[in-house]
PyMOL Python script that loads the backbone (N, CA, C, O; Angstrom):
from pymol import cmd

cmd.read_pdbstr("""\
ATOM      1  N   UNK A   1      -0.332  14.619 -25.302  1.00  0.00           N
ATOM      2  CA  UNK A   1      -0.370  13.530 -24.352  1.00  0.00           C
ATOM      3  C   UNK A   1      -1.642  13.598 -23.500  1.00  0.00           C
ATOM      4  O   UNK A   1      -2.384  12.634 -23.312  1.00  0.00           O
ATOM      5  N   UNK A   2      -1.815  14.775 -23.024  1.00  0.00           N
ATOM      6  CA  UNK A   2      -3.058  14.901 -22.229  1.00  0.00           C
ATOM      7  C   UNK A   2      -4.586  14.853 -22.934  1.00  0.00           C
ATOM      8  O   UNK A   2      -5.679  14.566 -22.446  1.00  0.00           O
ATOM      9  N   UNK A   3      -4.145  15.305 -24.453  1.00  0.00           N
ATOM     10  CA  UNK A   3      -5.457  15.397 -24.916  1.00  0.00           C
ATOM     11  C   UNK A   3      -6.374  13.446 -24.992  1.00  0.00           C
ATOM     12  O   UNK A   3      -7.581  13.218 -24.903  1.00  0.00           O
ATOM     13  N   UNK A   4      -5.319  12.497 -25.162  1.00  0.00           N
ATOM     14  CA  UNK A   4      -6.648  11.394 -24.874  1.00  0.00           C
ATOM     15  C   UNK A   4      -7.276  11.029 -23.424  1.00  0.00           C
ATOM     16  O   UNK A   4      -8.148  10.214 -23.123  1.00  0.00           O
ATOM     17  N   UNK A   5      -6.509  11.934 -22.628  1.00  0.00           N
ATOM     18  CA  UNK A   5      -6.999  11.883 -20.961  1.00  0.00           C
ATOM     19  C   UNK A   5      -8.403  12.130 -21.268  1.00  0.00           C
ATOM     20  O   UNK A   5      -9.352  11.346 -21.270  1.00  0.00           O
ATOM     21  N   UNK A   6      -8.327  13.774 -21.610  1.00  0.00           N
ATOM     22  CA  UNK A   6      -9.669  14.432 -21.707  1.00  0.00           C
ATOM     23  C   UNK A   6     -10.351  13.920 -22.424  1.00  0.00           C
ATOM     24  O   UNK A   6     -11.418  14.534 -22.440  1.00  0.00           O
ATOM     25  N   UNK A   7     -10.364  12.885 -23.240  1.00  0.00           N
ATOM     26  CA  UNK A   7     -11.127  12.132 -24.682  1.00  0.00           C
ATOM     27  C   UNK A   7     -11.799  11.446 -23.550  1.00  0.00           C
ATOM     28  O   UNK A   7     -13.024  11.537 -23.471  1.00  0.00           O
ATOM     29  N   UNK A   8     -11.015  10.649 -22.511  1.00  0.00           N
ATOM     30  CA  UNK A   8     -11.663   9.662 -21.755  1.00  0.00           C
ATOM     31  C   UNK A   8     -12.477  10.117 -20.835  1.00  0.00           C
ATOM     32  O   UNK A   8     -13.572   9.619 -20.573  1.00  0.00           O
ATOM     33  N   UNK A   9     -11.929  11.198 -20.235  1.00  0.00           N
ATOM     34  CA  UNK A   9     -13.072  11.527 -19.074  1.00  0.00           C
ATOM     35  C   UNK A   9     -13.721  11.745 -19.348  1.00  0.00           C
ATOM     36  O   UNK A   9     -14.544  11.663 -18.436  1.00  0.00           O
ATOM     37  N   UNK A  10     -14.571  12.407 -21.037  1.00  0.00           N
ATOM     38  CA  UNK A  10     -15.658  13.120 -21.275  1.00  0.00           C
ATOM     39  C   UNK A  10     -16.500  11.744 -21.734  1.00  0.00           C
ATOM     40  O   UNK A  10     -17.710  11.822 -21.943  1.00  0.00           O
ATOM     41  N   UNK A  11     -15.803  10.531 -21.870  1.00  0.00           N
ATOM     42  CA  UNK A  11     -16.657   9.317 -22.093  1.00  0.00           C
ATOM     43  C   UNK A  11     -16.659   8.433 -21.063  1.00  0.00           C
ATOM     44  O   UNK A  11     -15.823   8.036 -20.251  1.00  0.00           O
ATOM     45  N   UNK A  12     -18.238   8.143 -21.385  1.00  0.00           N
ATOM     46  CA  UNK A  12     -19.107   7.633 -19.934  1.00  0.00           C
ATOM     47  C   UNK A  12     -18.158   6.326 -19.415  1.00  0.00           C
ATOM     48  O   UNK A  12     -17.849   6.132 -18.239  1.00  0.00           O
ATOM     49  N   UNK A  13     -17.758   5.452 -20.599  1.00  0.00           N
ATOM     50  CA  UNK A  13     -16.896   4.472 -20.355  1.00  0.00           C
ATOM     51  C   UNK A  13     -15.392   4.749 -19.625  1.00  0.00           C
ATOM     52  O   UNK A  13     -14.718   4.177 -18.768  1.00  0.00           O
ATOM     53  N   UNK A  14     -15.293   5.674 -20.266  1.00  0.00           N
ATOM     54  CA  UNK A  14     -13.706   6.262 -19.867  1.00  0.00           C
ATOM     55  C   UNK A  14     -13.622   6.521 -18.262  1.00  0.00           C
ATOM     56  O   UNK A  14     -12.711   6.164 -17.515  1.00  0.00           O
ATOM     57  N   UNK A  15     -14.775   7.217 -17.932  1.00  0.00           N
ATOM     58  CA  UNK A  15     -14.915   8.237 -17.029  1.00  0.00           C
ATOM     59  C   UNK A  15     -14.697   6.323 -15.741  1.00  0.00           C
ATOM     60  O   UNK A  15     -14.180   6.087 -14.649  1.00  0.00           O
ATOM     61  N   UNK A  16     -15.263   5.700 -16.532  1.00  0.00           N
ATOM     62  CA  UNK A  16     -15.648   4.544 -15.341  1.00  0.00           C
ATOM     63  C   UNK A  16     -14.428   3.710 -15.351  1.00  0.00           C
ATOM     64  O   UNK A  16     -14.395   2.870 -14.452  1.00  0.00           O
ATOM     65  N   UNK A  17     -13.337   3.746 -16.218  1.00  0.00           N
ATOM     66  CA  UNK A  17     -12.312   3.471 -16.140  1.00  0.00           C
ATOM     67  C   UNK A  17     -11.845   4.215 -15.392  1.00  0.00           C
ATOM     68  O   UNK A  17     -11.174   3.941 -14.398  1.00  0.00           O
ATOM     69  N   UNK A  18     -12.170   5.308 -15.816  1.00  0.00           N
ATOM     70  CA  UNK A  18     -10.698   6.389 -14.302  1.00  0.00           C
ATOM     71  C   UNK A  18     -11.388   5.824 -13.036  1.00  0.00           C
ATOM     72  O   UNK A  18     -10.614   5.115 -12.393  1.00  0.00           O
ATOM     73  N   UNK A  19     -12.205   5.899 -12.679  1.00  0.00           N
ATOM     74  CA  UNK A  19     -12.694   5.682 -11.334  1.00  0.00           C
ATOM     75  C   UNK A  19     -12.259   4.641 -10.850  1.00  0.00           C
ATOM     76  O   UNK A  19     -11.723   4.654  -9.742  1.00  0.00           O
ATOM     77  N   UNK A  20     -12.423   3.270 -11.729  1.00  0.00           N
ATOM     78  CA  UNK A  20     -11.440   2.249 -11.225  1.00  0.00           C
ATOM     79  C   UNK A  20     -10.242   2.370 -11.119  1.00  0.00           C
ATOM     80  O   UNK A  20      -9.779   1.431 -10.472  1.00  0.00           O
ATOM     81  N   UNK A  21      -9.470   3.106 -11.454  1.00  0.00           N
ATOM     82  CA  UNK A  21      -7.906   3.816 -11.528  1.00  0.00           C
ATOM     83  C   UNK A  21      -7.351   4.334 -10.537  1.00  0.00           C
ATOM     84  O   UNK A  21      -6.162   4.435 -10.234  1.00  0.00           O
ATOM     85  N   UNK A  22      -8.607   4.776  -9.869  1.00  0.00           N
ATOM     86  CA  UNK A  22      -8.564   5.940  -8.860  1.00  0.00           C
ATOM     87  C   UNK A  22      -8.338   4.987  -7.486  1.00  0.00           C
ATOM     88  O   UNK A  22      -7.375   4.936  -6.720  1.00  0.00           O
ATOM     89  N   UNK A  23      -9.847   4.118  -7.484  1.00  0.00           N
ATOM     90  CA  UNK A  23      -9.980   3.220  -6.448  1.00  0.00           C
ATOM     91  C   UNK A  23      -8.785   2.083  -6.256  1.00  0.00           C
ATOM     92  O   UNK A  23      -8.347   1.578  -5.223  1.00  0.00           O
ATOM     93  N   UNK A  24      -8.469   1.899  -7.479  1.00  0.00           N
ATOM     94  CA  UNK A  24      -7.236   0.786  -7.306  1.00  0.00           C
ATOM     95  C   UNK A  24      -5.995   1.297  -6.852  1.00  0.00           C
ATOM     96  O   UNK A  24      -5.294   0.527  -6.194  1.00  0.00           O
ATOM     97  N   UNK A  25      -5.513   2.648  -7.112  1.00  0.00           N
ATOM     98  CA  UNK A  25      -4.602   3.197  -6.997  1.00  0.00           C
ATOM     99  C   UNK A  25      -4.562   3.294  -5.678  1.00  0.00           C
ATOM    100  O   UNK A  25      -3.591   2.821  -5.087  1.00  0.00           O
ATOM    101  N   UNK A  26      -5.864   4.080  -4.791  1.00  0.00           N
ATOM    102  CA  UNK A  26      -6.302   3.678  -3.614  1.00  0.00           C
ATOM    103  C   UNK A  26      -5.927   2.846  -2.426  1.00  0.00           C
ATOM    104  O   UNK A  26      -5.565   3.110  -1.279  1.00  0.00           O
ATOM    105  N   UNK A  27      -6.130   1.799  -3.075  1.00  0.00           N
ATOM    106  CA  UNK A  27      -6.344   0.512  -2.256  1.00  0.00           C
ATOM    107  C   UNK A  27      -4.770   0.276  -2.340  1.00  0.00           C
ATOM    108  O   UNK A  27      -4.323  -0.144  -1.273  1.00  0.00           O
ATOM    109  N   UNK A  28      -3.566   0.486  -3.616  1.00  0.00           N
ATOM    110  CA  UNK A  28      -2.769   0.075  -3.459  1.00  0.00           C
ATOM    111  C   UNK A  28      -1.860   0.923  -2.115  1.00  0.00           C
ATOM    112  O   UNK A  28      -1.389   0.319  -1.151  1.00  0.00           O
ATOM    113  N   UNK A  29      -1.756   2.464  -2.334  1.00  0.00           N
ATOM    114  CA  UNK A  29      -1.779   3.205  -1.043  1.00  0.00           C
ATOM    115  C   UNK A  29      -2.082   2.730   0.225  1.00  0.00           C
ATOM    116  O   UNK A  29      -1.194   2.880   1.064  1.00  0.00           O
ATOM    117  N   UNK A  30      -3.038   2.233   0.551  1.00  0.00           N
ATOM    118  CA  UNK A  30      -3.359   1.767   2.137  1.00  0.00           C
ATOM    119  C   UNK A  30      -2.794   0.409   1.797  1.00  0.00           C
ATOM    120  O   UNK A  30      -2.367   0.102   2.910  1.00  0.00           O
ATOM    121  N   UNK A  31      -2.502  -0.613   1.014  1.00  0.00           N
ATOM    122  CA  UNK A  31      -1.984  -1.420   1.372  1.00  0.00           C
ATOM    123  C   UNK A  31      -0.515  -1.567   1.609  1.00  0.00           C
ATOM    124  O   UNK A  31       0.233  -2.468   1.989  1.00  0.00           O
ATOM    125  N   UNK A  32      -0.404  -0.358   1.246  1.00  0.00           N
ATOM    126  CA  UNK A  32       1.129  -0.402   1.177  1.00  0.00           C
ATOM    127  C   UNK A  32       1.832   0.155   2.380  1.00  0.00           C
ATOM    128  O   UNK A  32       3.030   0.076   2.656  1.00  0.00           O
ATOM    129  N   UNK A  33       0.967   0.670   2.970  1.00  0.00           N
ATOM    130  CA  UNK A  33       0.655   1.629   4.251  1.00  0.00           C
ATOM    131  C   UNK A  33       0.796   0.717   5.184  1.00  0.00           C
ATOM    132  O   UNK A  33       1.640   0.789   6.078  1.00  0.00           O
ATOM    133  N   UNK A  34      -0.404  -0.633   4.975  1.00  0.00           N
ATOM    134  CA  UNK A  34      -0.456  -1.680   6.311  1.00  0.00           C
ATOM    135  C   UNK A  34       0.543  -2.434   6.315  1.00  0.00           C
ATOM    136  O   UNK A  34       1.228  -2.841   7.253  1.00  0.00           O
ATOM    137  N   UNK A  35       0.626  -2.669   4.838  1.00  0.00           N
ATOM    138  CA  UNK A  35       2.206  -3.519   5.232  1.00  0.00           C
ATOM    139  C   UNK A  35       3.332  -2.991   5.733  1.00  0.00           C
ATOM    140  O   UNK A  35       3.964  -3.743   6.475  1.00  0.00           O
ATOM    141  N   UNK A  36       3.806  -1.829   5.532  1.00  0.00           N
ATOM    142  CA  UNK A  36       4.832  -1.058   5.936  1.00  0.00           C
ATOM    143  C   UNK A  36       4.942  -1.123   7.297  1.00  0.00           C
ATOM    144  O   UNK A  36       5.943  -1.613   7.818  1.00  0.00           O
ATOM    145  N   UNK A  37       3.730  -0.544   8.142  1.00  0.00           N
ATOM    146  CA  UNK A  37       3.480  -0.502   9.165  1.00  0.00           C
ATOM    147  C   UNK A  37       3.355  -1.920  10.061  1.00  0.00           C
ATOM    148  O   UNK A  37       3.800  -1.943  11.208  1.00  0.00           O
ATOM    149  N   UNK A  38       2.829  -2.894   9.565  1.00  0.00           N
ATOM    150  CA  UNK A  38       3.075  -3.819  10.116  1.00  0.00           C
ATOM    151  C   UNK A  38       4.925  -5.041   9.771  1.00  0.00           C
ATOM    152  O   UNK A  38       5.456  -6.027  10.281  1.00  0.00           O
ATOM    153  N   UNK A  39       5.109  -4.378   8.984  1.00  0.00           N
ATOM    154  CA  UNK A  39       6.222  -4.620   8.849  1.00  0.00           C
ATOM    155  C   UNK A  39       7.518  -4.769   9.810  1.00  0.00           C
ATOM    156  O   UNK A  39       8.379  -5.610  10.070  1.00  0.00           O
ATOM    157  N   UNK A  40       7.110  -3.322  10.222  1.00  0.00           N
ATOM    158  CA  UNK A  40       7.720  -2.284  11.359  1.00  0.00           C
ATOM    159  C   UNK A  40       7.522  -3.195  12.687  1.00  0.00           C
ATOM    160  O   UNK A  40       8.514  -3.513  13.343  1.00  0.00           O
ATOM    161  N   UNK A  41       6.312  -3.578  13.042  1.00  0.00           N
ATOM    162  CA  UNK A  41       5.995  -3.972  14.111  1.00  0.00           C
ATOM    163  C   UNK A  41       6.064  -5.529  14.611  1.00  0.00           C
ATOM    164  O   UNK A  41       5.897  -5.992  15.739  1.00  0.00           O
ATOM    165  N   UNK A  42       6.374  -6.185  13.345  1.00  0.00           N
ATOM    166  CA  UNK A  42       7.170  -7.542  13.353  1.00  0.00           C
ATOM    167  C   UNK A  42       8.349  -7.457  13.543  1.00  0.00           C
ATOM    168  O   UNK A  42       8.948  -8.249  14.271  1.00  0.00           O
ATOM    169  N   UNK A  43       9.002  -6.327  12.827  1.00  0.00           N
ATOM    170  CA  UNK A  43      10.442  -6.264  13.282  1.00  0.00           C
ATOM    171  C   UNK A  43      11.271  -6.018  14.574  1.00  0.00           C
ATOM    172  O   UNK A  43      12.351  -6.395  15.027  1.00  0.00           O
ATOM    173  N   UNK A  44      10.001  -5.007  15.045  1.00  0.00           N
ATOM    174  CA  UNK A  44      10.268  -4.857  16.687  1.00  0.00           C
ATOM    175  C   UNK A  44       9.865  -5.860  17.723  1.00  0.00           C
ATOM    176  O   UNK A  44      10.351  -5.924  18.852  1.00  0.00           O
ATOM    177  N   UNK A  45       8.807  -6.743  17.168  1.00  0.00           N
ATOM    178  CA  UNK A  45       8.542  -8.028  17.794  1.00  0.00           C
ATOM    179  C   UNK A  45       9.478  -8.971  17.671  1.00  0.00           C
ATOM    180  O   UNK A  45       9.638  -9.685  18.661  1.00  0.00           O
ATOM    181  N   UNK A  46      10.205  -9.194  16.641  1.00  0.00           N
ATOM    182  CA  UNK A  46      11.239 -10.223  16.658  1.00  0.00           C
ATOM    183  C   UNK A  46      12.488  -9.554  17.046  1.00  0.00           C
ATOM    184  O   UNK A  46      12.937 -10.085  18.062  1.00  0.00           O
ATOM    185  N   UNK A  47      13.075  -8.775  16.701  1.00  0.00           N
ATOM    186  CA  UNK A  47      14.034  -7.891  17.521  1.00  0.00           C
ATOM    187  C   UNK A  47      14.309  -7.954  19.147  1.00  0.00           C
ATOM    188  O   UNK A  47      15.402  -8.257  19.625  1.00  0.00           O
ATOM    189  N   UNK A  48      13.079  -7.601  19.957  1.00  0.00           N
ATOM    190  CA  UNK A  48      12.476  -8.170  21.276  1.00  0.00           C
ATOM    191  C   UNK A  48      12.725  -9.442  21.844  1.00  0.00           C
ATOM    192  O   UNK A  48      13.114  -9.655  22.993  1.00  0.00           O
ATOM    193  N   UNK A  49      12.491 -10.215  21.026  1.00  0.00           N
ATOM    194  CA  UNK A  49      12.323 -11.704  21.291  1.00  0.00           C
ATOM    195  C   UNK A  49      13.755 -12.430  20.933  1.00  0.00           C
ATOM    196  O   UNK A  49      14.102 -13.545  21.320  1.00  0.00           O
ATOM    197  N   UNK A  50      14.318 -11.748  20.304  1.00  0.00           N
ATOM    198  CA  UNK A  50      15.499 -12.172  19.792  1.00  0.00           C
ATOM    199  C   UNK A  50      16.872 -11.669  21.147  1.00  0.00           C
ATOM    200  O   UNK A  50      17.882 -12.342  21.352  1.00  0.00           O
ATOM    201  N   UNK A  51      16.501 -10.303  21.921  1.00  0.00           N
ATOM    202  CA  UNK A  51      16.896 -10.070  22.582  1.00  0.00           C
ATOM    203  C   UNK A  51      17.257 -10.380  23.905  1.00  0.00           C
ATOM    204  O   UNK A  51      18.251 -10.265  24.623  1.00  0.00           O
ATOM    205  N   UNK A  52      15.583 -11.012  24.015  1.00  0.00           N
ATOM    206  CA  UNK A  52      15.448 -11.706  25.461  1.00  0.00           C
ATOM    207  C   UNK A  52      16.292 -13.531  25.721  1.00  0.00           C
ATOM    208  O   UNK A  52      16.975 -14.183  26.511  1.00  0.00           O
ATOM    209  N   UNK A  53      15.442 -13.615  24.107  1.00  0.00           N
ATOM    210  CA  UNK A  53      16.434 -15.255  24.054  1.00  0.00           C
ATOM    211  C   UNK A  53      18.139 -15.336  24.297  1.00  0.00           C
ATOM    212  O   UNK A  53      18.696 -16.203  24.971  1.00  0.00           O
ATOM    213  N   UNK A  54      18.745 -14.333  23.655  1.00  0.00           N
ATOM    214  CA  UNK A  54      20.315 -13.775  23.840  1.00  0.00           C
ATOM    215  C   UNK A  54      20.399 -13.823  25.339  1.00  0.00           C
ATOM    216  O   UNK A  54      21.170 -14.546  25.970  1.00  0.00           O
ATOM    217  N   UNK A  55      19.300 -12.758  25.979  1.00  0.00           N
ATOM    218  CA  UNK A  55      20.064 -13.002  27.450  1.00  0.00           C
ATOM    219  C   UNK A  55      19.691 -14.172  28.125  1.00  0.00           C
ATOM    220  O   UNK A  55      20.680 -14.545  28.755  1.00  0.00           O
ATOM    221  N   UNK A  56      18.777 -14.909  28.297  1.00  0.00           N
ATOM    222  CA  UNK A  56      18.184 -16.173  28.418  1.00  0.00           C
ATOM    223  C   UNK A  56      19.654 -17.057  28.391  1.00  0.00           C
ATOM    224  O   UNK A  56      19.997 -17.441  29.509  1.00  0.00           O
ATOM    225  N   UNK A  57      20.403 -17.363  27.465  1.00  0.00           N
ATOM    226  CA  UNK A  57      20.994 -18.401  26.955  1.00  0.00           C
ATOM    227  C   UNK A  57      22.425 -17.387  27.075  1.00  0.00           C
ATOM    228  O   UNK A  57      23.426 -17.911  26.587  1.00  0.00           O
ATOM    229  N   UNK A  58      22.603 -16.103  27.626  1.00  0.00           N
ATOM    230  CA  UNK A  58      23.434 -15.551  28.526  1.00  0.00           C
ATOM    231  C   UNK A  58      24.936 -15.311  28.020  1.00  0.00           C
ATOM    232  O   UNK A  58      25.769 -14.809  28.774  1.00  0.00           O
TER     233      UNK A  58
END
""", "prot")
cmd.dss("prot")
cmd.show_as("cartoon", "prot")
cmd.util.cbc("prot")
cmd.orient("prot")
């Protein structure tokens, strides 16, 4: 299984495929990160707001 890994990394093409692999994999990590996190912080924003309106309307 591993041996066409090593086929690829030792080719120049391959090697530039992993790198995009790497970077995409990347990017999916922090995006998954900001959304999470902002996720979080909508929820406590509407949570908030949802709270105040409740006592508002009493």
């Amino acid at each position: 299984m591993f041996g066409w890994i090593g086929k690829l990394a030792r080719n120049a093409r391959g090697a530039t495929a992993m790198e995009y692999g790497l970077v995409v994999a990347l990017i999916a990590i922090g995006l998954t990160a900001g959304v999470s996190t902002l996720g979080a912080r909508a929820d406590a924003l509407w949570h908030g707001a949802s709270t105040r309106v409740a006592g508002a309307i009493g």
